[in-house]
N, C-alpha and C positions, 0 to 999 in steps of 0.2 A: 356632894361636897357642901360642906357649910363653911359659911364664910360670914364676916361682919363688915355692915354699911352702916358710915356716918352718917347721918342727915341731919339738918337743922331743925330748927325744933318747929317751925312753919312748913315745910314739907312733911315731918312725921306726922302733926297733927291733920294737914290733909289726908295722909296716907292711911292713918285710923280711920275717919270719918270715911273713906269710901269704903273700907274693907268691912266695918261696920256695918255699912248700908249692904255691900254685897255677900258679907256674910263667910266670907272669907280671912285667911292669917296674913298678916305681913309678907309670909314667906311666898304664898302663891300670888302674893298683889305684885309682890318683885318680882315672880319667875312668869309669870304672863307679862309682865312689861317687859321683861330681857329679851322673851320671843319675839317680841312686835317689832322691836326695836333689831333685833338679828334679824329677822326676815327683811326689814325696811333697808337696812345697810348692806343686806347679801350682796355683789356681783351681781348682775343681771346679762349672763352671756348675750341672751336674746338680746338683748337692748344693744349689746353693741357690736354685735356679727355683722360684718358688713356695712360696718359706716363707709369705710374707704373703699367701696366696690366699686361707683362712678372714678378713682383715680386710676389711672394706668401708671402704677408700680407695682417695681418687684422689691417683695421684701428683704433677701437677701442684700441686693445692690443698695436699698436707705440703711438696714443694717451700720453697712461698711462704708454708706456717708456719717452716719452719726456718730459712729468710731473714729474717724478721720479727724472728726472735729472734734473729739476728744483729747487726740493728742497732737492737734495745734493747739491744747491750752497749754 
């Protein structure tokens, strides 16, 4: 897919300078930053499987509080 990114002209010009150094295009400076940047933002099931396992609820039964209290708004 190609696609076109605005930048200011103080970001591009860092953004030459390091692709420069690294020897690399524009294109793969953006598409290695969009990976880093998707993996950093992914979900992390692991991380939150069982925060609530010290509570004694059922999810059903807060389900049909939080519903409840939906429509007493």
């Amino acid at each position: 897919m190609r696609t076109i990114v605005d930048l200011p002209e103080g970001e591009r010009d860092q953004l030459d300078a390091l692709c420069s150094q690294r020897g690399i295009s524009r294109a793969q400076a953006l598409r290695e930053a969009l990976i880093l940047w998707l993996e950093r933002e992914r979900p992390r099931h692991a991380d939150v499987f069982g925060l609530w396992s010290d509570r004694d609820l059922d999810g059903v039964a807060l389900q049909r509080r939080i519903r409840q209290e939906w429509d007493q708004r």
